[in-house]
N, C-alpha and C positions, 0 to 999 in steps of 0.2 A: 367457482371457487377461485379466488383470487391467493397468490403467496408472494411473501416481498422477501425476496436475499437480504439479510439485514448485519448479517456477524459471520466473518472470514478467520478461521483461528491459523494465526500463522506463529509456529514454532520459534523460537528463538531460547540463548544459551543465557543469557542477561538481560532481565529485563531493563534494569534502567538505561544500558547503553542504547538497548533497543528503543525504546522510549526516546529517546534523543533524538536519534536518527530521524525516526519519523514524524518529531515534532520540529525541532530546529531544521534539519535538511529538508523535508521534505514537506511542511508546513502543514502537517495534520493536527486537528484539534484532538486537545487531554479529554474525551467525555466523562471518564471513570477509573480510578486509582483507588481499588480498595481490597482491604485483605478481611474477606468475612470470619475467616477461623485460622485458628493457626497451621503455619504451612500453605494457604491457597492465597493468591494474589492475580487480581484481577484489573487487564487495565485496557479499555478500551478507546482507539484512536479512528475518527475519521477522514478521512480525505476532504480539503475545500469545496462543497457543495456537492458532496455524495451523501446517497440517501445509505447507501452500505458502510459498516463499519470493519477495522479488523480490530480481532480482540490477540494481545498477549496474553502467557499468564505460567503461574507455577502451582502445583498441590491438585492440580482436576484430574483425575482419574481416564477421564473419556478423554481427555487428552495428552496421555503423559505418553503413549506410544509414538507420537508424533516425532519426527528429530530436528533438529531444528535446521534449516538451510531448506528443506524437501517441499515447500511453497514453490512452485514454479508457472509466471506466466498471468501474475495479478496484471489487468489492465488499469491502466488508469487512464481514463478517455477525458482530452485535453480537445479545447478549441482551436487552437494555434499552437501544434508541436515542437515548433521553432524558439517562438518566442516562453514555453515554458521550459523545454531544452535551456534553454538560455541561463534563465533562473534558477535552476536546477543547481548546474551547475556553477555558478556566482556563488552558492550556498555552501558548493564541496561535494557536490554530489557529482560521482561519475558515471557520467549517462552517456551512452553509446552513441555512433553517429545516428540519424536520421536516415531510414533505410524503409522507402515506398517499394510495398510488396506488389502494388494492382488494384483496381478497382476503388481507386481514390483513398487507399488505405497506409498509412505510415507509423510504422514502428522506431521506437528509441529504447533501447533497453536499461537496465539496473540490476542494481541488488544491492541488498539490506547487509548490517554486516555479517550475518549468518548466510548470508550464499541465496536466501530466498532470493527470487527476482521478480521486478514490478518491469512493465514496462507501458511510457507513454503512446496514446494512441491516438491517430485523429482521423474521423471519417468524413472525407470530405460534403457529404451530403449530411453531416452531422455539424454544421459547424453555423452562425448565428442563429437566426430564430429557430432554427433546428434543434442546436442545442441540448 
């Protein structure tokens, strides 16, 4: 049996700020901005060349217990931690130093303006044709 992670629902207080954030800062693609009924809004955003997406949203039931900021620890695995550090921040986004934990591993941390936090990662044995 095969299963694919495909939809990460991360809380947040506004959607459209949040939307911003992660399309303007953080150059995630708009897949889905739609409100089926009244009250639910539904808007899903993915990362450049991730097969996972994260969804926002308001009116879902299975997620209204959720609070928003309490996402902690989304990875986002980068080729080159440096030079997307880089970009990142060019954009306005403030992204932690660069902080190699071991084993060829480098964290940069974030957060979204709800406190959620993403943070860049790169494994060294992950990086060209590896990829």
């Amino acid at each position: 049996m095969e299963m694919k992670l495909e939809l990460v629902p991360v809380p947040v207080r506004d959607i459209d700020h949040s939307m911003a954030f992660y399309t303007e800062k953080l150059g995630f693609a708009l897949d889905v901005d739609v409100s089926p009924s009244p009250g639910v809004r539904v808007v899903q955003l993915t990362p450049p060349g991730s097969a996972c997406s994260i969804v926002i949203s308001t009116g879902l039931d299975e997620l209204a217990d959720m609070t928003p900021g309490s996402i902690k620890g989304l990875h986002l695995v980068v080729n080159d931690i440096a030079e997307a550090r880089e970009e990142l921040v060019g954009r306005g986004v403030a992204v932690g130093d660069l902080t190699p934990v071991g084993g060829g591993v480098t964290y940069a941390w974030m957060s979204d303006p709800d406190g959620n936090t993403l943070t860049l990662q790169q494994m060294d044995w992950r990086t060209g044709d590896a990829f």
